[in-house]
Backbone as CSV, one residue per row, in Angstrom:
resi,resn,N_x,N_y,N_z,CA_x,CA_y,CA_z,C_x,C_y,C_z
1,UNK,6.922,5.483,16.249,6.616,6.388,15.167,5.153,6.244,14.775
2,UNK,5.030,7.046,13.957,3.516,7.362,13.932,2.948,6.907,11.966
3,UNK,2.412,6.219,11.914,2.041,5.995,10.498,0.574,6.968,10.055
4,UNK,0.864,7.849,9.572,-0.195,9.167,9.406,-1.177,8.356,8.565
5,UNK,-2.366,9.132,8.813,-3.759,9.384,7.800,-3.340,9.924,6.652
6,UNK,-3.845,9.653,5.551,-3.662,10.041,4.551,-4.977,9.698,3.228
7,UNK,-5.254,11.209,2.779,-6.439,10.972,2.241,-6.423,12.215,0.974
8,UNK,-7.290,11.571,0.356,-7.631,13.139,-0.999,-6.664,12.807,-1.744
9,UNK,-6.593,13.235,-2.777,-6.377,13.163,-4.378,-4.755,12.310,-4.541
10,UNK,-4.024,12.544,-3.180,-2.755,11.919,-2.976,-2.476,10.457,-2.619
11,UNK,-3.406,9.874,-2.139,-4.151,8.450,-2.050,-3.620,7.856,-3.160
12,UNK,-3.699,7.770,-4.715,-3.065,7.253,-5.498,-1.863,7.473,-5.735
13,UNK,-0.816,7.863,-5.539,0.186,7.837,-5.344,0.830,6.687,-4.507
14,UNK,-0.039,6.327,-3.166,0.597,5.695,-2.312,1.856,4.593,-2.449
15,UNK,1.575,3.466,-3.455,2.628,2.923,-3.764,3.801,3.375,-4.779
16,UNK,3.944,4.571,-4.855,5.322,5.248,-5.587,5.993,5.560,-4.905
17,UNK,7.336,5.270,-4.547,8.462,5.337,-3.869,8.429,6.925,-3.710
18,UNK,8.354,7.769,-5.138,8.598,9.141,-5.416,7.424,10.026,-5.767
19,UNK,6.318,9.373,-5.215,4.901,9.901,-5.442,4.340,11.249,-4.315
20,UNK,3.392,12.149,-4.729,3.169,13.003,-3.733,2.893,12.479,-2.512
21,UNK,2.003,11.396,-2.171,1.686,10.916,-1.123,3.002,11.356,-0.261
22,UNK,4.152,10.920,-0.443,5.087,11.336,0.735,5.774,12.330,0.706
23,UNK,5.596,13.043,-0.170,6.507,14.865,-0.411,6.573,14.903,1.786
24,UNK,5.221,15.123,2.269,4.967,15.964,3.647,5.367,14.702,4.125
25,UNK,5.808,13.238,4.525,5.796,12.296,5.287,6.789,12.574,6.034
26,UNK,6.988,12.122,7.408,7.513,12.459,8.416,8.613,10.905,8.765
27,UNK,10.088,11.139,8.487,10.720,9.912,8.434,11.345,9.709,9.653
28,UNK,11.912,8.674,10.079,12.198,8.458,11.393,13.718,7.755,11.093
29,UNK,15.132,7.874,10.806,16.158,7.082,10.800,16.482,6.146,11.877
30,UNK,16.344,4.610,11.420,16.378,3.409,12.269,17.852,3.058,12.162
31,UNK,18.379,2.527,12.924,19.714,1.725,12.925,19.428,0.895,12.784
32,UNK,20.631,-0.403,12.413,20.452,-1.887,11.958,21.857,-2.401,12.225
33,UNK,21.690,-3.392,12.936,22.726,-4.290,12.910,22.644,-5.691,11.983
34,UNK,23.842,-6.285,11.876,23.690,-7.390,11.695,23.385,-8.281,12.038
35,UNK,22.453,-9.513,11.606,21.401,-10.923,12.374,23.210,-11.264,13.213
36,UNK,23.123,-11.686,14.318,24.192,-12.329,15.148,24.515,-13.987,14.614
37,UNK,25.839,-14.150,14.251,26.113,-15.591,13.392,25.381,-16.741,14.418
38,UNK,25.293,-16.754,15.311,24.342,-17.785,16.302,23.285,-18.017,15.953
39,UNK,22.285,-16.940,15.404,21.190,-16.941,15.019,20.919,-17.682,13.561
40,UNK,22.231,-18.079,12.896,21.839,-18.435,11.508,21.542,-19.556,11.773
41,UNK,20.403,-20.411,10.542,19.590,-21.635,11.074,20.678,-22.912,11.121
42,UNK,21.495,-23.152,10.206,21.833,-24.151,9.981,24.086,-23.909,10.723
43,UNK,24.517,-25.133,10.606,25.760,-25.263,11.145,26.608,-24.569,9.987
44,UNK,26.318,-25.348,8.516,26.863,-24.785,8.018,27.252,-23.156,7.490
45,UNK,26.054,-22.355,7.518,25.672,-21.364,7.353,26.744,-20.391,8.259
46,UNK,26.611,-20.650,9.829,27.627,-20.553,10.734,28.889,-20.490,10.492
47,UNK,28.998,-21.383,10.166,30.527,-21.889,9.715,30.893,-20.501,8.354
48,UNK,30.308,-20.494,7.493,30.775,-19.927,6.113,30.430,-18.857,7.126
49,UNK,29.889,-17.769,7.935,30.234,-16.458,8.013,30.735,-16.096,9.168
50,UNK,31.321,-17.390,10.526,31.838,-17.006,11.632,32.971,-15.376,11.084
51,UNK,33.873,-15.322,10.247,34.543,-14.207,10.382,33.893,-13.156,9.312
52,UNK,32.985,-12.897,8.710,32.566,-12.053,7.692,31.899,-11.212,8.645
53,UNK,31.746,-9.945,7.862,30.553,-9.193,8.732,29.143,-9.048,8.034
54,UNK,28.303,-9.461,8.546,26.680,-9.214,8.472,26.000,-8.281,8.460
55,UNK,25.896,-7.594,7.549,24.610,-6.619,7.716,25.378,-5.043,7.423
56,UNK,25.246,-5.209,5.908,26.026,-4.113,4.960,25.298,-2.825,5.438
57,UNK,23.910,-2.841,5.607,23.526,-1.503,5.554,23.324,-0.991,7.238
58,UNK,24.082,-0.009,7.645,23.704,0.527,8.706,22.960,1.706,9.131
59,UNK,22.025,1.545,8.725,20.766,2.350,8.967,19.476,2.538,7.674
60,UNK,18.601,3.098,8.392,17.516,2.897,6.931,16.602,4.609,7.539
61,UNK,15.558,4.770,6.703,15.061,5.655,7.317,13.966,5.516,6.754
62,UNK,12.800,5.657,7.567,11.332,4.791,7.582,10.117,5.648,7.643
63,UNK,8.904,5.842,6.913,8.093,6.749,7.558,6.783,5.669,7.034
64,UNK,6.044,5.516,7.509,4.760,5.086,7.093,3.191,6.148,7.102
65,UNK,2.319,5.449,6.368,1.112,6.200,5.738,0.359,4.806,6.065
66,UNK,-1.136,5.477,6.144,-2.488,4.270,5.741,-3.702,5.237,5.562
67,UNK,-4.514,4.954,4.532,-5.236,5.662,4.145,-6.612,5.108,4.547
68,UNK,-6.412,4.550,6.003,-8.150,3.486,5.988,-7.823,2.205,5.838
69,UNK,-7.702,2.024,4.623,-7.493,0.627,4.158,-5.994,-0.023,4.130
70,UNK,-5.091,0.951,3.379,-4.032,-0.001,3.724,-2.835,0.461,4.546
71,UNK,-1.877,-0.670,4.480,-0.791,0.268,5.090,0.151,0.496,4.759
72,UNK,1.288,1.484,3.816,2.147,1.553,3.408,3.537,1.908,4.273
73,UNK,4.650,1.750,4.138,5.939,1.750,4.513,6.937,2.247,3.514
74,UNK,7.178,3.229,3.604,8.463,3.729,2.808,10.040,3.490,3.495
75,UNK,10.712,2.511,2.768,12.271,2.705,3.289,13.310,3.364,2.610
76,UNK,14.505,4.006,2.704,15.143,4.922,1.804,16.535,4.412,2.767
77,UNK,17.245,3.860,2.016,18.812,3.849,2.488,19.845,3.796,1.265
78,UNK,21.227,4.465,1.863,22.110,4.180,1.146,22.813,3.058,0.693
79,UNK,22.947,3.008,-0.725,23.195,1.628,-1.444,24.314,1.982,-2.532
80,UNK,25.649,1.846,-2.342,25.799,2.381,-3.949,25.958,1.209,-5.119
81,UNK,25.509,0.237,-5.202,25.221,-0.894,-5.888,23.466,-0.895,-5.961
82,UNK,23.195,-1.005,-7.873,21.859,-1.148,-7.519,21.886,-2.630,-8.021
83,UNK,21.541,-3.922,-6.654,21.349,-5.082,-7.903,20.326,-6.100,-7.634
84,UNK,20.034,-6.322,-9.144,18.407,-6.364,-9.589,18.398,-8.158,-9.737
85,UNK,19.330,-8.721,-9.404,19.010,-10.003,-10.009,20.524,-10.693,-9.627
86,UNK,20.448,-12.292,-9.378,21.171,-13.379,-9.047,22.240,-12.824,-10.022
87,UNK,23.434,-12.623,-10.156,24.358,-12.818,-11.318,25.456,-13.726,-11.138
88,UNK,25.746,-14.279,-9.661,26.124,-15.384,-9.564,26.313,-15.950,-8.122
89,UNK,27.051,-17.072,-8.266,26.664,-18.027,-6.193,26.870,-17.118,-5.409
90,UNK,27.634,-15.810,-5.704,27.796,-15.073,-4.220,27.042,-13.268,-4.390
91,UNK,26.233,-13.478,-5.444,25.568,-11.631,-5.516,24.133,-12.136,-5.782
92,UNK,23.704,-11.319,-5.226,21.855,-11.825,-4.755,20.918,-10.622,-5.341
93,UNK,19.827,-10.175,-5.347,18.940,-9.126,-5.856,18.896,-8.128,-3.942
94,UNK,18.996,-7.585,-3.952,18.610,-6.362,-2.934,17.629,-6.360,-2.654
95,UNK,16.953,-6.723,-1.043,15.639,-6.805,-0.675,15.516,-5.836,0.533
96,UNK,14.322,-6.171,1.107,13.871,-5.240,2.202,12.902,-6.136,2.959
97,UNK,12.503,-5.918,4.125,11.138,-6.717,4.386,10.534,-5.176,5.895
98,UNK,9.030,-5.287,5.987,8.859,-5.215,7.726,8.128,-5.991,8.363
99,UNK,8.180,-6.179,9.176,7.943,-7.441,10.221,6.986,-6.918,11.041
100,UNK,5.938,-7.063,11.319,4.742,-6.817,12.324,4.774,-8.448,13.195
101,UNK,4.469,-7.905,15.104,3.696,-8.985,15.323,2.596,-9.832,14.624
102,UNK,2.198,-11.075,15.068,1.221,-11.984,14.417,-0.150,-11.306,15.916
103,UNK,0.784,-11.559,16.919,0.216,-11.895,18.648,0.992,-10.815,19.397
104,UNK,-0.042,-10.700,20.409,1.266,-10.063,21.760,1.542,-10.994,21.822
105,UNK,3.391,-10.399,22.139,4.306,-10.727,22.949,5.111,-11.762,21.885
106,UNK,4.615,-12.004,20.334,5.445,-12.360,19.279,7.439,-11.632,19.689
107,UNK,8.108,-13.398,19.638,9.854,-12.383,19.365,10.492,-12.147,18.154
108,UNK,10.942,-11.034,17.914,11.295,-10.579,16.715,12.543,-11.134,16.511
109,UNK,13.245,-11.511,17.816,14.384,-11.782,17.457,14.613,-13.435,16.868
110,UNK,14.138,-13.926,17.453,14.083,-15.243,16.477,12.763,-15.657,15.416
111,UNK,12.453,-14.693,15.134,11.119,-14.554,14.117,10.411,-15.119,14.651
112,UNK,9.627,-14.700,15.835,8.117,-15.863,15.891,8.861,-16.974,17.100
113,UNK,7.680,-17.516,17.514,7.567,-18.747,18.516,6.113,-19.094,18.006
114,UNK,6.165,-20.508,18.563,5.265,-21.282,18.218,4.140,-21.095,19.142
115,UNK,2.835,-20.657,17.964,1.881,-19.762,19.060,1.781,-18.271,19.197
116,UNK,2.592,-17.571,18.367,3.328,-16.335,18.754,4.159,-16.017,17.136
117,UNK,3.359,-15.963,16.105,3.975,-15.888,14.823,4.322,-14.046,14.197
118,UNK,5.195,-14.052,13.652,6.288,-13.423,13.065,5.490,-12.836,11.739
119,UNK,5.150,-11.424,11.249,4.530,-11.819,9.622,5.419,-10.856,9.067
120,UNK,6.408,-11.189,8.051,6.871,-10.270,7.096,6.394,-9.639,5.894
121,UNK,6.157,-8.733,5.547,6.282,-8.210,4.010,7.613,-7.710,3.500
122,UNK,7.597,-8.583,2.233,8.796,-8.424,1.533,9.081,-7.867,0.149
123,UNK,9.931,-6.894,-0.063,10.636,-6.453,-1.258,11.594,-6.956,-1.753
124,UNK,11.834,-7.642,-3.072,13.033,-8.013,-3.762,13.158,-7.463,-5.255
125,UNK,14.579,-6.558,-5.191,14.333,-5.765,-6.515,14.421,-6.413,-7.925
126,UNK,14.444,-7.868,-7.903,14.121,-8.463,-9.063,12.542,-9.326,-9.221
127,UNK,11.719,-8.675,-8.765,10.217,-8.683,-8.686,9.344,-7.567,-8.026
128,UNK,9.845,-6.416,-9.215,9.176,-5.174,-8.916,7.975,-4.953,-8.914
129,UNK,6.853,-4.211,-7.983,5.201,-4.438,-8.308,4.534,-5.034,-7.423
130,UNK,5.167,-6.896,-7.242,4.488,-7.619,-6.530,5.427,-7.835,-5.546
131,UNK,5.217,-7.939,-4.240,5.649,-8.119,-2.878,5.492,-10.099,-2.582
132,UNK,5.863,-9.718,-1.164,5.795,-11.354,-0.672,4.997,-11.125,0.954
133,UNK,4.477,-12.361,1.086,4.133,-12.142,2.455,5.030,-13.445,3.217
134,UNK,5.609,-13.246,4.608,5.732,-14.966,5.103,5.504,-14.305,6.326
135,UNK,5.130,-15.543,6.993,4.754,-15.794,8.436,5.974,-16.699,8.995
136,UNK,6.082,-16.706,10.147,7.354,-17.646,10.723,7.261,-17.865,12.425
137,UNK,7.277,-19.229,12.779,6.897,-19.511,14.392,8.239,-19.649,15.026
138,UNK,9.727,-19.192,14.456,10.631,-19.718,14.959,11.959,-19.639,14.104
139,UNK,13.192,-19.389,14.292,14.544,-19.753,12.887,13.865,-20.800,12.585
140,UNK,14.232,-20.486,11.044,14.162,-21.067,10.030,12.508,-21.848,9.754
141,UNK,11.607,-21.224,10.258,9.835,-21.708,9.940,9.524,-20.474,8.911
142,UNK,10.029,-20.015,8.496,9.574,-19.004,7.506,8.760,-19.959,6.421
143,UNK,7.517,-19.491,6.367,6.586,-20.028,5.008,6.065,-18.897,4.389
144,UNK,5.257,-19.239,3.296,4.204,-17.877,1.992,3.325,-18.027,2.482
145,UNK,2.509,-17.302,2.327,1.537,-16.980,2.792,0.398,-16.634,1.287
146,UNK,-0.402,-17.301,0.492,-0.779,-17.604,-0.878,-1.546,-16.130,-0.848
147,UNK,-1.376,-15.785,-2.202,-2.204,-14.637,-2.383,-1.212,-13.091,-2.944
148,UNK,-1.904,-12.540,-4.084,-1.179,-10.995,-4.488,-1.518,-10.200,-3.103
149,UNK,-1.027,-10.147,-2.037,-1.574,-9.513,-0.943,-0.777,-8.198,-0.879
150,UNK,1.064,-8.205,-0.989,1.604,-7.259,-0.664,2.105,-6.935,-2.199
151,UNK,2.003,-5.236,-2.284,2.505,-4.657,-3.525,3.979,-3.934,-2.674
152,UNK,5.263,-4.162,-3.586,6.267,-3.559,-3.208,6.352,-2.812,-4.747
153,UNK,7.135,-1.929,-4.282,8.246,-0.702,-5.359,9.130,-0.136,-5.136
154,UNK,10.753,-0.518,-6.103,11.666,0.359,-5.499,12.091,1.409,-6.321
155,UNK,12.593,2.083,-5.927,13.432,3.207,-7.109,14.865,3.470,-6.439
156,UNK,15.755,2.994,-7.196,17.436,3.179,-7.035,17.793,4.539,-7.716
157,UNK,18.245,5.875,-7.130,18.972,6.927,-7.817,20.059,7.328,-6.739
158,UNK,21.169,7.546,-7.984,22.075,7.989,-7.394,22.781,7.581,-6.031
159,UNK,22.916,6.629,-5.718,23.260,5.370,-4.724,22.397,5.850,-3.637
160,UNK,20.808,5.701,-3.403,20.274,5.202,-2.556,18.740,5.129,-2.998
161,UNK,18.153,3.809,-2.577,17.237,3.016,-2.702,15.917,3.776,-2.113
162,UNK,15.014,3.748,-2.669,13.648,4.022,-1.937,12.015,3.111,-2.662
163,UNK,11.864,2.602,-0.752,11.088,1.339,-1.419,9.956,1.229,-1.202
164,UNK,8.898,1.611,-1.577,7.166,1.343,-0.577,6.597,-0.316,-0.559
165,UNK,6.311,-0.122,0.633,5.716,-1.869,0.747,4.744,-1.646,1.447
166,UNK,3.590,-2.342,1.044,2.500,-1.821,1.468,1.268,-3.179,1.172
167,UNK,0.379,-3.199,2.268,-0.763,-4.240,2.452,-1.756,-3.719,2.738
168,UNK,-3.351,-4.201,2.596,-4.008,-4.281,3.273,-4.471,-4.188,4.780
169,UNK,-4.826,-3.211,5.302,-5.020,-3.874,6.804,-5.325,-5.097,7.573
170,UNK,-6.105,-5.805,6.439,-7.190,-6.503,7.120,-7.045,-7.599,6.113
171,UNK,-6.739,-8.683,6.469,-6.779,-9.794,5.094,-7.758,-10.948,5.555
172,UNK,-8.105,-11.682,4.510,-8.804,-12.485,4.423,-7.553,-14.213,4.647
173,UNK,-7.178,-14.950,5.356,-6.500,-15.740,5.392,-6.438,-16.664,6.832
174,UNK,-6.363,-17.938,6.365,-5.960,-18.690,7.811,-4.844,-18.684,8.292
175,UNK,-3.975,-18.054,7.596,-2.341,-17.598,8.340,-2.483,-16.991,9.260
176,UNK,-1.206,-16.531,10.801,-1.015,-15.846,11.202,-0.620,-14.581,11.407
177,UNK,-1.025,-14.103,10.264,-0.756,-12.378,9.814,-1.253,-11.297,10.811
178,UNK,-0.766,-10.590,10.778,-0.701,-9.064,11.780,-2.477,-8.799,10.778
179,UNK,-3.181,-8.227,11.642,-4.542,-7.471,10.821,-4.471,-6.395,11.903
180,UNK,-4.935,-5.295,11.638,-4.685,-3.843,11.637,-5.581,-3.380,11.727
181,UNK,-5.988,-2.383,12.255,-7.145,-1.034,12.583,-6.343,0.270,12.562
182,UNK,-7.209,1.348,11.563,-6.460,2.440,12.118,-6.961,2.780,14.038
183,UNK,-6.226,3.624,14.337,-6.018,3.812,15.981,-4.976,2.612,16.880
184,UNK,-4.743,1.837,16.624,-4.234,0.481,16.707,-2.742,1.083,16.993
185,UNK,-2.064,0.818,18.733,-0.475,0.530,18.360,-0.033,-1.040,18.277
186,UNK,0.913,-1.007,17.800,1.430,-2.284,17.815,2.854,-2.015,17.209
187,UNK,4.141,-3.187,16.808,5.378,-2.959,16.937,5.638,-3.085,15.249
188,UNK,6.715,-2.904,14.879,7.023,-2.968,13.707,8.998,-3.645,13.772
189,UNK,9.285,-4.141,12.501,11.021,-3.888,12.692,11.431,-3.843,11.036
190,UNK,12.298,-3.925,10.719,12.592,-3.473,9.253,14.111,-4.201,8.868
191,UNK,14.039,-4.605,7.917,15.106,-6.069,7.247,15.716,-5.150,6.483
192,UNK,17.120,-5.378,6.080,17.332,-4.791,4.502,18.551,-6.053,3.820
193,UNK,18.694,-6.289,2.885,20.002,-7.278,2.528,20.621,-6.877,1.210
194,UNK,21.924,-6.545,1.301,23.033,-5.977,0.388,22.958,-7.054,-0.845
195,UNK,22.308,-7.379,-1.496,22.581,-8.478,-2.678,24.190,-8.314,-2.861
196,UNK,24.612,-7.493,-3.322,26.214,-7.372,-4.087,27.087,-7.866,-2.940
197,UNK,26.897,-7.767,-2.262,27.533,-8.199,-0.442,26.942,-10.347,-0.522
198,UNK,26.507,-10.797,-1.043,25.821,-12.119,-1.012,25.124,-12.032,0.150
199,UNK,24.123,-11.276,0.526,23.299,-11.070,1.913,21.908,-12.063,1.472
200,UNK,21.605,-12.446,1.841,19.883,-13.439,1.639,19.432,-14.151,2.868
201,UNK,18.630,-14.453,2.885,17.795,-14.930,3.945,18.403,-14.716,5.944
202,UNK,18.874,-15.521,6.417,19.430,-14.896,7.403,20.646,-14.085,7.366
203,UNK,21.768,-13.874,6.163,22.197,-12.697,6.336,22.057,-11.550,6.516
204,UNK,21.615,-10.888,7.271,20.887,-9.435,6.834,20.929,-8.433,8.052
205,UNK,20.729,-7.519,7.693,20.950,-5.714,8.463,19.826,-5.935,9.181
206,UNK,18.996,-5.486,10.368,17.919,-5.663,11.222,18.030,-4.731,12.126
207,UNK,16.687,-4.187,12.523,16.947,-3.129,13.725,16.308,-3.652,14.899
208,UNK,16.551,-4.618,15.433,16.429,-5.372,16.832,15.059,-5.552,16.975
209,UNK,15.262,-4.684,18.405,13.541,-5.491,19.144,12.288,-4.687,18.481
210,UNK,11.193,-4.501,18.777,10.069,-4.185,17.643,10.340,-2.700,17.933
211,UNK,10.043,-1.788,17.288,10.034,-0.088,17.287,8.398,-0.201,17.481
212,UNK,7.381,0.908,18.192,6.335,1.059,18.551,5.937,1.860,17.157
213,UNK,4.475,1.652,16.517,4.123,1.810,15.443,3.086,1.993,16.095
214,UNK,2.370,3.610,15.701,0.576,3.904,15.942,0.255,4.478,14.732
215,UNK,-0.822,3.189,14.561,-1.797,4.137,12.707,-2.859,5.197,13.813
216,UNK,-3.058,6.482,12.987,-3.229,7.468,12.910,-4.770,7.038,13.044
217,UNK,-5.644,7.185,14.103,-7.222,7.347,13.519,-7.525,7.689,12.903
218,UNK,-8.722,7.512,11.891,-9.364,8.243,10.943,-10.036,9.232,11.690
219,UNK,-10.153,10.387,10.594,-10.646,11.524,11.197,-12.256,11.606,11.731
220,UNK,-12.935,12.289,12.576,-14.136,12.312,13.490,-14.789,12.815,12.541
221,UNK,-16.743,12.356,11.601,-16.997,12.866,11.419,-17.675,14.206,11.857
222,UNK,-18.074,15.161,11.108,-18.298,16.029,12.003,-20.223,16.512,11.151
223,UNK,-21.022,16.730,12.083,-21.858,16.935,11.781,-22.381,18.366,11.219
């Protein structure tokens, strides 16, 4: 899919879920399965969901924008639970993340190898505004990555979610973070987790191997 140019007076909008910036955006519906119980880090973890099923939401639908500088991601799926916060050991807040290579040839499927890092941006709807960044060389190496770097926003109506997450191209950091050029392809994949379902960290909906992502060149000046 194609993450368009985007420029002129609609530019501020960009991080509003329901802002003009995406009235014209062009969405792409991803499928998602559930992370495979093998993949969860620990034995126990295993154990508590060998018979449950993983990965409440089956499908999402995705369009991205970058205006030069940054890069935004809109996700929109059906949810009919909106929930905003821990309310107890088994209901979680509703998140999102997307996952860019660090490197060629980074695996998505076990987040990262060592040498070969994983970078997420993350949405959780009980920290609206500010986003998360982590990097990860491997299950269970997920770390932060310091810094207000990623702004997320969601808006819940009428049972389904719509979320912009959005960075910088280009960061300033000794992490292994994805940095970006418009013209640039490279891969993308997209997380989502059912809080009301107790979905968190490796529980979660995923759409496999990377989907091909091209930012849009900026336009040629013209003399």
């Amino acid at each position: 899919m194609e993450a368009s140019y985007l420029s002129g007076a609609d530019v501020g909008s960009l991080l509003d879920p329901g802002g003009a910036a995406w009235r014209g955006a062009r969405s792409e519906r991803i499928a998602l399965m559930g992370t495979p119980v093998g993949l969860q880090p620990t034995e126990a973890i295993r154990a508590k969901w060998i018979d449950k099923k993983i990965g409440a939401i089956g499908a999402v639908s995705v369009a991205a924008l970058h205006d030069g500088t940054r890069l935004a991601f809109r996700l929109e799926w059906e949810d009919t639970s909106e929930s905003r916060e821990i309310s107890d050991t088994t209901a979680f807040p509703d998140a999102a993340a997307v996952a860019l290579p660090s490197a060629e040839g980074s695996p998505i499927m076990t987040m990262g190898a060592v040498g070969a890092a994983v970078n997420a941006w993350y949405w959780r709807a009980d920290e609206e505004g500010q986003g998360r960044q982590v990097v990860a060389e491997g299950l269970g190496t997920s770390r932060g990555v310091e810094g207000k770097l990623v702004h997320a926003q969601g808006l819940w109506k009428e049972g389904r979610w719509s979320v912009v997450i959005s960075r910088d191209l280009e960061i300033a950091t000794d992490e292994p973070v994805a940095q970006l050029t418009p013209g640039q392809r490279t891969g993308f994949g997209v997380t989502v987790w059912e809080g009301s379902g107790g979905e968190r960290a490796g529980i979660k909906a995923f759409s496999g191997d990377w989907i091909e992502l091209v930012l849009q060149p900026l336009p040629t000046a013209r003399g």
